[in-house]
C-alpha positions as CSV (number, residue, x, y, z in Angstrom):
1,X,13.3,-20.7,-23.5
2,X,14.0,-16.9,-22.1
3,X,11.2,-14.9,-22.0
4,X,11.3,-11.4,-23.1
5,X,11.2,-8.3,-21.1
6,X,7.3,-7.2,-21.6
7,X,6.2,-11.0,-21.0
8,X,8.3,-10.6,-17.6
9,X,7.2,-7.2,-17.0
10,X,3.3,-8.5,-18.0
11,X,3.7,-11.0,-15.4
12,X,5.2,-9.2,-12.6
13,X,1.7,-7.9,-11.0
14,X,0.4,-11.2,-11.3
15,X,3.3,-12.9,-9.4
16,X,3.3,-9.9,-6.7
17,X,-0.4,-10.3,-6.1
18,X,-0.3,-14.1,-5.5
19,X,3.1,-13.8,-3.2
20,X,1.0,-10.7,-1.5
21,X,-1.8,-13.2,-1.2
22,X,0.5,-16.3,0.1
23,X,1.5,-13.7,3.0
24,X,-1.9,-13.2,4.1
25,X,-2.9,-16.5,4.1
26,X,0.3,-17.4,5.9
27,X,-0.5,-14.8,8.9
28,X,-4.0,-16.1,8.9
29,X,-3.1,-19.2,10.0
30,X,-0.5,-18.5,12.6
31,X,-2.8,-16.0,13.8
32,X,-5.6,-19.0,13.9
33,X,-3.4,-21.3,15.4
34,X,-2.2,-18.4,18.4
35,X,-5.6,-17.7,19.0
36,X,-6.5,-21.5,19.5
37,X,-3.8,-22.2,21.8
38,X,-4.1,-18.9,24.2
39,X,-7.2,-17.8,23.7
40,X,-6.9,-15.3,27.2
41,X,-4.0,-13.3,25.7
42,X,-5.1,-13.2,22.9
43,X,-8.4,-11.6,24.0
44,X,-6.4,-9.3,26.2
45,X,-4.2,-8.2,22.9
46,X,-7.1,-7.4,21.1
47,X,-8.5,-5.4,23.3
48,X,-5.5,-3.3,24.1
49,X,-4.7,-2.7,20.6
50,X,-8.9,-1.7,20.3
51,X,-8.2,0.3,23.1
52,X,-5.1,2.1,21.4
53,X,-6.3,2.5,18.4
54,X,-9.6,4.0,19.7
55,X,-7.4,6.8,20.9
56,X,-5.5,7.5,18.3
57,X,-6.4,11.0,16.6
58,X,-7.2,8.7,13.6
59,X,-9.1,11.6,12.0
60,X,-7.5,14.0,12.4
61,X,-4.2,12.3,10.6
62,X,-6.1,11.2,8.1
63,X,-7.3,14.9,7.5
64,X,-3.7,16.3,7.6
65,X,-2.2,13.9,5.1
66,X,-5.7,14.8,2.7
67,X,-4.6,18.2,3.3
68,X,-1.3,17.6,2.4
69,X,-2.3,15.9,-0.7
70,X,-4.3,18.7,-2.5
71,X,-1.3,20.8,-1.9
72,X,1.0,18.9,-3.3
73,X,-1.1,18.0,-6.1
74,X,-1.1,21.6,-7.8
75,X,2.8,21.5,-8.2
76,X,2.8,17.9,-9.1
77,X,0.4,18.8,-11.9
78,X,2.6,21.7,-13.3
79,X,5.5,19.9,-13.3
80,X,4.1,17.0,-14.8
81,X,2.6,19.2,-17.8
82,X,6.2,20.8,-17.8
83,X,8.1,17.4,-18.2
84,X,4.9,16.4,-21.2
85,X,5.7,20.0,-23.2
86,X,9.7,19.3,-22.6
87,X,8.8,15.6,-24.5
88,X,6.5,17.2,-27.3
89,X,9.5,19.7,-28.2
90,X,12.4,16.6,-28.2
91,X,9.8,14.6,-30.2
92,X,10.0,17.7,-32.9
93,X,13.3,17.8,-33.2
């Protein structure tokens, strides 16, 4: 039997959440598996990529792209109550 559109659509997030899940798991246990068969390299990968992520201007990306973000917002706003009185006037009519 085919199912309809909204029972597809209803079950979408569901399936992307449990394939999103599967991945996870999936890296989790290669990762566990890497680790238990070099344990020195990995050691020595985790602390370089500590190390380089320790100097990374974390913050201050972070703070640009919040920056970025209230900007935007304002015109995304406008535009959005735009597009909702554009609707309401074709619904009139």
């Amino acid at each position: 039997m085919k199912q309809s559109s909204a029972e597809v659509a209803a079950e979408l997030p569901e399936r992307g959440a449990q394939w999103v899940k599967d991945q996870i798991e999936a890296v989790l246990t290669e990762t566990e598996s890497y680790v238990q068969k070099k344990p020195a390299e990995s050691l020595l990968c985790a602390f370089a990529a500590g190390y380089i992520l320790n100097r990374l201007p974390l913050g201050k990306v972070l703070g640009g792209l919040f920056r970025l973000l209230v900007f935007a917002l304002k015109p995304a706003i406008l535009i959005y109550g735009a597009a909702k009185l554009y609707q309401a006037g074709q619904e009139e009519n």
